[in-house]
C-alpha positions as a Markdown table, in Angstrom:
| # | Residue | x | y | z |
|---|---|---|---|---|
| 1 | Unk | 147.7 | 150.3 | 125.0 |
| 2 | Unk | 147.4 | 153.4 | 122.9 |
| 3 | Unk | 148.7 | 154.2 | 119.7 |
| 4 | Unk | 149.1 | 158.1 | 119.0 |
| 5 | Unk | 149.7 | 158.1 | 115.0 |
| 6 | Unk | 148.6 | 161.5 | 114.0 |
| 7 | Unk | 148.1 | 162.9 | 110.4 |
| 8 | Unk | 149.0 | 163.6 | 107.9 |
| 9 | Unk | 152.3 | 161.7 | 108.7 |
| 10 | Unk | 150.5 | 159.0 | 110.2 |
| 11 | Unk | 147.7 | 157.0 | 109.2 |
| 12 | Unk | 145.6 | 154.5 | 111.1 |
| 13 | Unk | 143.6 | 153.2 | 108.6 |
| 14 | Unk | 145.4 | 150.3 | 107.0 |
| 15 | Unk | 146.3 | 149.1 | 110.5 |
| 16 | Unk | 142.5 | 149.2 | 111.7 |
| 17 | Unk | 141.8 | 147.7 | 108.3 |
| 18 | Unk | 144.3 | 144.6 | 109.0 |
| 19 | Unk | 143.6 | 144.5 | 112.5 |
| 20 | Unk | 140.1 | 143.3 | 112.3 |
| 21 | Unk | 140.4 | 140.8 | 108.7 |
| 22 | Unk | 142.8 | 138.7 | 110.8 |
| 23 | Unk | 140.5 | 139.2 | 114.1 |
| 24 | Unk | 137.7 | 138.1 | 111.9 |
| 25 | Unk | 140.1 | 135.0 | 110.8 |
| 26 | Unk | 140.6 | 134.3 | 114.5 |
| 27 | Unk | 144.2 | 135.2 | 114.3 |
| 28 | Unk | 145.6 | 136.8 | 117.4 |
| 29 | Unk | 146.0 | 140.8 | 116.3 |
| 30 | Unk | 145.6 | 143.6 | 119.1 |
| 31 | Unk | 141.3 | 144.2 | 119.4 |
| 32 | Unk | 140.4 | 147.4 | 119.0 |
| 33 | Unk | 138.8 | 148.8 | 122.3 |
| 34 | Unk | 138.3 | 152.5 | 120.9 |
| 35 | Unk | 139.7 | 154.6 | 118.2 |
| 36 | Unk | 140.0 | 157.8 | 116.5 |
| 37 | Unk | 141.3 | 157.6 | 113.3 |
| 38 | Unk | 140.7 | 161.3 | 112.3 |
| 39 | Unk | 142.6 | 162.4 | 114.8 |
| 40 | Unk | 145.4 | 159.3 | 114.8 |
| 41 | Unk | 144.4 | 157.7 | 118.5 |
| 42 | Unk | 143.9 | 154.1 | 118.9 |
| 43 | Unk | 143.4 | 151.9 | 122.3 |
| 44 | Unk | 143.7 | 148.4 | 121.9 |
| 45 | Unk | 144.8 | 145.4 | 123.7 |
| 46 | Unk | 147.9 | 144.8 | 125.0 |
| 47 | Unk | 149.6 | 141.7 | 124.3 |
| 48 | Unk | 152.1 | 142.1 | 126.7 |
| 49 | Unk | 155.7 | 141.9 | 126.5 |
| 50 | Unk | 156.7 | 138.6 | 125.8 |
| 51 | Unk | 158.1 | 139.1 | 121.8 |
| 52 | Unk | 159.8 | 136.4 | 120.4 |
| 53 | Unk | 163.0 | 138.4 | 120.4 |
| 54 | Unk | 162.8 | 138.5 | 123.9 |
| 55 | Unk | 161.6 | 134.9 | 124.7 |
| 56 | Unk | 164.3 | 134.0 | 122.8 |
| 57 | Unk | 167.1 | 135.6 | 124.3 |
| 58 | Unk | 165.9 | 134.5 | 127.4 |
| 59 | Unk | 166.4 | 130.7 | 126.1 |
| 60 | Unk | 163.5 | 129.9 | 125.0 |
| 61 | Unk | 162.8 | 126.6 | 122.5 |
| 62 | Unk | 163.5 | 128.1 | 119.6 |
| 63 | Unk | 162.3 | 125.2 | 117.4 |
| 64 | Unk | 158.5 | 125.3 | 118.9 |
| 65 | Unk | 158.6 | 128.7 | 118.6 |
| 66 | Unk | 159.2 | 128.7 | 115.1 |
| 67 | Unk | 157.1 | 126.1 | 114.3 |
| 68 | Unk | 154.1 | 128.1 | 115.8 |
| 69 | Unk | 154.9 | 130.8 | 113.6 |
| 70 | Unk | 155.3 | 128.9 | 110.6 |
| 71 | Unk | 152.0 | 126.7 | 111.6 |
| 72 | Unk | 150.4 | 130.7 | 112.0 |
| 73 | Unk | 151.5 | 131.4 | 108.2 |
| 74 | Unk | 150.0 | 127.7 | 106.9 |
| 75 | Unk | 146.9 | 128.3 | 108.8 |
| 76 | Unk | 146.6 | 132.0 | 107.5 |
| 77 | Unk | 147.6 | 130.6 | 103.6 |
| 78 | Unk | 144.7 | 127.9 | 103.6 |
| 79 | Unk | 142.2 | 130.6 | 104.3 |
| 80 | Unk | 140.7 | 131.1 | 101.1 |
| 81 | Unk | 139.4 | 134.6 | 102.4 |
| 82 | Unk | 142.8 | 135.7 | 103.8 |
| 83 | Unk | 142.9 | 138.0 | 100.4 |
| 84 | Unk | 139.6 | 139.2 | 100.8 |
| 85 | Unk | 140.9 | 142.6 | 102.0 |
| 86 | Unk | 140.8 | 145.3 | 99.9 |
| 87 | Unk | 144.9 | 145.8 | 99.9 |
| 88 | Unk | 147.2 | 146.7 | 97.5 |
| 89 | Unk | 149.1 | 144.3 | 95.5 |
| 90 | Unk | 152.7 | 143.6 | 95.9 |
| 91 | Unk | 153.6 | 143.9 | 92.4 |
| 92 | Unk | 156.5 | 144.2 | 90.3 |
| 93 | Unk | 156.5 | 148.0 | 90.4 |
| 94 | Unk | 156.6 | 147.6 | 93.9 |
| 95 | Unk | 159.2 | 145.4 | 94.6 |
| 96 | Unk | 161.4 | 146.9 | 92.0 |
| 97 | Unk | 161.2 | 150.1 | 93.9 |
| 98 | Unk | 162.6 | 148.0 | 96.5 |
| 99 | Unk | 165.5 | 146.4 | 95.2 |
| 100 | Unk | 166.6 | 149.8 | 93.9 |
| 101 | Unk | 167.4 | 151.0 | 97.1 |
| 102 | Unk | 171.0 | 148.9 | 96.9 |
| 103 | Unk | 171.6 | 150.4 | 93.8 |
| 104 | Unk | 170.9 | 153.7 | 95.0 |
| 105 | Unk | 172.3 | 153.6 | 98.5 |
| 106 | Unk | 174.2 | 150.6 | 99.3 |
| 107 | Unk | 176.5 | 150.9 | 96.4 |
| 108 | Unk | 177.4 | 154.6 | 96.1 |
| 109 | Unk | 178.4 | 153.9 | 100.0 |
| 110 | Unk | 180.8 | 151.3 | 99.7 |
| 111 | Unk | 182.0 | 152.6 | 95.8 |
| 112 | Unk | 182.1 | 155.8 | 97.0 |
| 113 | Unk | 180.1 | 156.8 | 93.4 |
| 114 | Unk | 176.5 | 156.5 | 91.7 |
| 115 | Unk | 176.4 | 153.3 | 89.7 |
| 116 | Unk | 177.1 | 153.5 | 85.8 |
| 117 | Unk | 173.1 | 154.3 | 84.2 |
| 118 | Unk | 173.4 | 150.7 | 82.3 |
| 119 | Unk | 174.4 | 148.8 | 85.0 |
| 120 | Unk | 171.6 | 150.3 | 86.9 |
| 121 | Unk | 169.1 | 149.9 | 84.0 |
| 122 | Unk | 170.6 | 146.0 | 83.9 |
| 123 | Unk | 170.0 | 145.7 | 87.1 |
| 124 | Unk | 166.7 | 146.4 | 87.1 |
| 125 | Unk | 165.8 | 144.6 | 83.5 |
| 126 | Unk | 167.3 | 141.3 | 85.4 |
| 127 | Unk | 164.8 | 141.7 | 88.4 |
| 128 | Unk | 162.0 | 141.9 | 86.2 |
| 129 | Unk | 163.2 | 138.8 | 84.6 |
| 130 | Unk | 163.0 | 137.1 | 88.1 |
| 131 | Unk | 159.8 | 138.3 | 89.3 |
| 132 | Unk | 157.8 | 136.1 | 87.1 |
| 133 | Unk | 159.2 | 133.1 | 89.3 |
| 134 | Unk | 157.6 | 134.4 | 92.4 |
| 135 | Unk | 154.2 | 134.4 | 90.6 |
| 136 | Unk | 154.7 | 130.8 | 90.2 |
| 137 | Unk | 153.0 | 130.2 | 93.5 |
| 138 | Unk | 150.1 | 131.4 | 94.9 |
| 139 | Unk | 148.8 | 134.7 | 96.2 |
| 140 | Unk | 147.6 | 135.6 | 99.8 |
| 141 | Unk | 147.3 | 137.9 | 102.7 |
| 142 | Unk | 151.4 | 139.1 | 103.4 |
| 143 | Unk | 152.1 | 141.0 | 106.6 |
| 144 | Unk | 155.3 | 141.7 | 105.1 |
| 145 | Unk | 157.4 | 142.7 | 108.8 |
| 146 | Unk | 157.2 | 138.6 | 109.4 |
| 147 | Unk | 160.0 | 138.0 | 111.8 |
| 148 | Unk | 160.9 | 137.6 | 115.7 |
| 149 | Unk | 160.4 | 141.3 | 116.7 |
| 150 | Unk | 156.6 | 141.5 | 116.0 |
| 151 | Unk | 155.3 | 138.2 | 116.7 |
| 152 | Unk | 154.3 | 137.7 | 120.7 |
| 153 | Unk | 154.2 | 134.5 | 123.0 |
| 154 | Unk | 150.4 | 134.5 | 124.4 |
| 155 | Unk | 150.6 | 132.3 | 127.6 |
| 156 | Unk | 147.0 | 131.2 | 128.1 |
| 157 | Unk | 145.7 | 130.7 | 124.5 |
| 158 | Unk | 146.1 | 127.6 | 122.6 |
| 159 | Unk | 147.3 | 126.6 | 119.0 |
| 160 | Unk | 148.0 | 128.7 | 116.4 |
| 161 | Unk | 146.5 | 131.7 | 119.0 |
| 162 | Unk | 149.6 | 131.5 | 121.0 |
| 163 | Unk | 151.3 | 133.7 | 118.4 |
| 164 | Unk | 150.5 | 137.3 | 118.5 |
| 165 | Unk | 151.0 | 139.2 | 115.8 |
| 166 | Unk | 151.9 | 142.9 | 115.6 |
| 167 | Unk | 152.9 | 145.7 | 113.1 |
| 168 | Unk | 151.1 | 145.0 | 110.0 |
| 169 | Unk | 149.9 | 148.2 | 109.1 |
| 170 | Unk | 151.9 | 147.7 | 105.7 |
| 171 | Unk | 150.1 | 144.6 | 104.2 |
| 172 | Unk | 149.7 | 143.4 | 101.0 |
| 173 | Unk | 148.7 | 140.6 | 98.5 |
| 174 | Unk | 151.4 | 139.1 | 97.5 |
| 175 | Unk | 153.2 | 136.0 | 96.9 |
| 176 | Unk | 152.8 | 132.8 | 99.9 |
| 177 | Unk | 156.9 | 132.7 | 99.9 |
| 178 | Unk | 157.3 | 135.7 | 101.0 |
| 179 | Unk | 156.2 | 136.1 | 105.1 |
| 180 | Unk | 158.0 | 132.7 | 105.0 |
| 181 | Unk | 161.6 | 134.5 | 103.6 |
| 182 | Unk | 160.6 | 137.4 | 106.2 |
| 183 | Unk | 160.6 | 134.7 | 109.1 |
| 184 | Unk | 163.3 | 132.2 | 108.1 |
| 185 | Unk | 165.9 | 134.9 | 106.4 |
| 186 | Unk | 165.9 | 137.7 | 109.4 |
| 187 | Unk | 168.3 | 140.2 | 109.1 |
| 188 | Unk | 169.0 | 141.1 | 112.8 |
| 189 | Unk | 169.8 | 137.3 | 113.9 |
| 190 | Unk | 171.0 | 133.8 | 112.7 |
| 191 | Unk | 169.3 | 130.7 | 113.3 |
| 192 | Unk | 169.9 | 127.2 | 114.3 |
| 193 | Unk | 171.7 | 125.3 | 111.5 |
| 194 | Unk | 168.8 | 123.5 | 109.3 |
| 195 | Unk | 166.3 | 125.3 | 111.3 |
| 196 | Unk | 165.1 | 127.4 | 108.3 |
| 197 | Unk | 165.1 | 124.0 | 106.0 |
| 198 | Unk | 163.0 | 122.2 | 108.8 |
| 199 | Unk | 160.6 | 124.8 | 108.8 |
| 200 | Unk | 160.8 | 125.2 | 104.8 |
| 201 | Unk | 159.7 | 121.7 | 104.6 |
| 202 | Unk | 157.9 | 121.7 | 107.5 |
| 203 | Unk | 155.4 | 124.4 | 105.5 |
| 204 | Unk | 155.9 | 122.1 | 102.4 |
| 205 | Unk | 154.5 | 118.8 | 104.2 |
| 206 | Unk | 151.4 | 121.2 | 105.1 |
| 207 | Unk | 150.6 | 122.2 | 101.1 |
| 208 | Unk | 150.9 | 118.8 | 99.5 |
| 209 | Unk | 149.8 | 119.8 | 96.1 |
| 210 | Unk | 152.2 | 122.8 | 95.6 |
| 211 | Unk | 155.2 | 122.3 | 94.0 |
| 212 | Unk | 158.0 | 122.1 | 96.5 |
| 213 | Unk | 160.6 | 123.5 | 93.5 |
| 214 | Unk | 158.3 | 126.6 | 92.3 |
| 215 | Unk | 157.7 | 126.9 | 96.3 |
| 216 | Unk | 162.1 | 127.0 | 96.6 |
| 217 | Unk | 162.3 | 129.1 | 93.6 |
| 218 | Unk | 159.9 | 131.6 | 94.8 |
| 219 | Unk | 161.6 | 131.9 | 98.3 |
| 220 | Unk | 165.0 | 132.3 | 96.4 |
| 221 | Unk | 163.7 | 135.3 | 94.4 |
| 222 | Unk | 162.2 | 137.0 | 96.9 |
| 223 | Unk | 164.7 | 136.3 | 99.9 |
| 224 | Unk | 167.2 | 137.8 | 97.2 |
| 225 | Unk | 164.9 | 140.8 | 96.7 |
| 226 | Unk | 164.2 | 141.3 | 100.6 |
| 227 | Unk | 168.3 | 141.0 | 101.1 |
| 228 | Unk | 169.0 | 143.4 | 98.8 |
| 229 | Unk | 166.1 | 145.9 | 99.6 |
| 230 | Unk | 167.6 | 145.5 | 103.4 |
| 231 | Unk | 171.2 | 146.5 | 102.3 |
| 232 | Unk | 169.6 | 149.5 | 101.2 |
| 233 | Unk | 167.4 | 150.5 | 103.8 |
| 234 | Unk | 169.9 | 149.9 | 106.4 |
| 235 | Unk | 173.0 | 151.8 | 104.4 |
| 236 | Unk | 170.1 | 154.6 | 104.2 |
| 237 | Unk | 169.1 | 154.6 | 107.9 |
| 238 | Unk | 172.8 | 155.4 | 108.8 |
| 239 | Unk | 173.7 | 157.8 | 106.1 |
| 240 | Unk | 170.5 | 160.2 | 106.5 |
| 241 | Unk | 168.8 | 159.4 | 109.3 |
| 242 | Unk | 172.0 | 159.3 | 111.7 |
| 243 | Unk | 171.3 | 155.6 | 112.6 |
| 244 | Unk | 174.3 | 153.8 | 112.1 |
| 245 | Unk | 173.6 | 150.7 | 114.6 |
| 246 | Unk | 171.7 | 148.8 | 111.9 |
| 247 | Unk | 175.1 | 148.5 | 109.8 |
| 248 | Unk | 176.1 | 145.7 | 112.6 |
| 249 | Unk | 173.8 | 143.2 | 110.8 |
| 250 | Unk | 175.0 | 143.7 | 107.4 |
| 251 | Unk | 177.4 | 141.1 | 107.0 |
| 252 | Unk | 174.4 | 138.7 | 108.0 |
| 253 | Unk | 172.1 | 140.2 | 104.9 |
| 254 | Unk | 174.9 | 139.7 | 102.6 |
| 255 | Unk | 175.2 | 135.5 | 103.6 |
| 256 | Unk | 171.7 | 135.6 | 103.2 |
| 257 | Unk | 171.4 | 137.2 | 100.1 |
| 258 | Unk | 174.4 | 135.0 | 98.6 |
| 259 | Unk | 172.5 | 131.9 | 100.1 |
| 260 | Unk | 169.5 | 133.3 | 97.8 |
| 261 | Unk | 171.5 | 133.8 | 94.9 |
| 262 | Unk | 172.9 | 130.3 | 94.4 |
| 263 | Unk | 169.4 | 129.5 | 93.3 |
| 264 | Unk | 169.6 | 129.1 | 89.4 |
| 265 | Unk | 166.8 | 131.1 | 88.8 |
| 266 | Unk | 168.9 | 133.7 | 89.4 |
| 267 | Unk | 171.9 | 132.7 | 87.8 |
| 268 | Unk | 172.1 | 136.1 | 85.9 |
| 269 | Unk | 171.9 | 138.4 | 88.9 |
| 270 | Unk | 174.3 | 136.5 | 90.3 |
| 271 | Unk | 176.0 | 137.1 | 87.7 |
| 272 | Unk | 175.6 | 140.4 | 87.8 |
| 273 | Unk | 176.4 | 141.3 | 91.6 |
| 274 | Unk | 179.7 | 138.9 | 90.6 |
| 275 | Unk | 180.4 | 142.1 | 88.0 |
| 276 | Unk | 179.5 | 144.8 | 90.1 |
| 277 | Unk | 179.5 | 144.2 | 94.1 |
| 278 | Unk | 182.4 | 141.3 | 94.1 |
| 279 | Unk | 183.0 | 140.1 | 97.3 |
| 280 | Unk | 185.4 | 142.8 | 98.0 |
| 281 | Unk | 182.9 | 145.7 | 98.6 |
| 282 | Unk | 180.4 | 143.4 | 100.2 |
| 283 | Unk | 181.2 | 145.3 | 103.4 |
| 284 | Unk | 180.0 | 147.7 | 106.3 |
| 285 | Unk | 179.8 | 150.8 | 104.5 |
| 286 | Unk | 181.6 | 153.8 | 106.4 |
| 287 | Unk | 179.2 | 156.0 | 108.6 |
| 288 | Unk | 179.7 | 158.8 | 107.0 |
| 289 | Unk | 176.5 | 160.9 | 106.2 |
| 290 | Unk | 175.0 | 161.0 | 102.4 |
| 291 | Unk | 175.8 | 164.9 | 101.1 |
């Protein structure tokens, strides 16, 4: 397969870079066969077609499929080298950037006007507050797009190896909770009732010296986070990039991110999208294009 990412748009690098730490780790990423990464050309190994997405719709066992992918993520998160890259960290700055983008996008949509400056600058003062929670656990390697689309069913190979893993170009070091939100709290489909709880504890039953409630709490911040940064990102890809087909799964993101929200560590936000998004304008925001 080859990947034609040119610069200065593109940039290979951090994919090469993650590529080879999980090869190294014996995790299934595409091998590199050749590559030109001044020029933005790769070749590496196909993995075929068979994404969970796919798989899935096709009928699949959706339990042992998910419990490969969660077994991937416990495997990954006992490797005490799995943060041995040199990648940055997912930090506060980083994830507040993130959140912002309901603020920013999401809300001027559906209220048809910016948000007030103080209820912005609340909103953001409250996520710090949270973030702290998320620290509670430990760090590791996050591949941060976690979910059915980029992980691959690899007939022939056994264990943990059976999961392919793709698009990861964007990784970080950051909190264990979060590739587990990314996998259990997926935007473009619902799972099996207590699925996502089986799995939770499933993960839990792996780690028996973490703290299942700092685990909970961690998950709860940053599915909340995740949510929220999705209502923007979505809102933005139909209002100025012309992509309104994403807007189907927002009604999903919002149970989600209310699911998240119950959590009392984030009683105040709650709080706060009570105030400002009641459940009135959490809706599909009209199509029209951003001025």
């Amino acid at each position: 397969m080859v990947m034609d990412a040119p610069p200065p748009r593109e940039d290979v690098r951090p994919f090469l870079a993650v590529a080879r730490h999980l090869s190294a780790m014996e995790f299934s990423a595409p091998c590199i066969l050749a590559e030109d990464s001044t020029e933005g050309f790769l070749l590496l190994e196909d993995l075929g077609d068979a994404t969970y997405t796919r798989e899935l719709a096709a009928g699949a066992d959706e339990a042992a499929l998910y419990s490969l992918a969660t077994d991937l993520l416990i495997a990954l998160h006992r490797r005490p080298d799995a943060n041995a890259a040199e990648l940055p960290s997912y930090d506060d700055e980083r994830l507040l950037a993130e959140a912002a983008l309901l603020v920013d996008w999401y809300i001027p949509a559906v209220t048809g006007r910016a948000l007030a400056d103080a209820a912005r600058d609340d909103y953001l003062g409250l996520w710090r507050n949270a973030f702290p929670v998320a620290r509670s656990v430990p760090d590791t390697l996050i591949l941060r797009d976690y979910h059915v689309d980029n992980l691959m069913v690899l007939p022939g190979r056994a264990g943990i190896a059976a999961c392919g893993l793709l698009d990861f170009q964007d990784a970080v070091i950051g909190s264990i909770a979060y590739d587990l939100v990314s996998l259990l709290e997926d935007a473009r489909r619902d799972l099996a009732p207590g699925l996502a709880e089986a799995m939770t504890a499933r993960y839990l039953a792996a780690f028996p010296a973490l703290d299942p409630a700092g685990l909970r709490a961690a998950y709860a911040v940053l599915g909340a986070q995740r949510n929220a940064k999705i209502l923007g990102i979505f809102t933005r890809l139909c209002r100025r990039d012309g992509k309104p087909h994403y807007l189907r799964h927002i009604p999903r993101v919002w149970r989600l991110l209310e699911g998240d929200l119950r959590h009392p560590a984030l009683a105040d936000l709650d709080a706060w999208f009570g105030r400002n998004l009641p459940p009135a304008l959490r809706r599909i925001p009209d199509q029209g294009r951003a001025a």
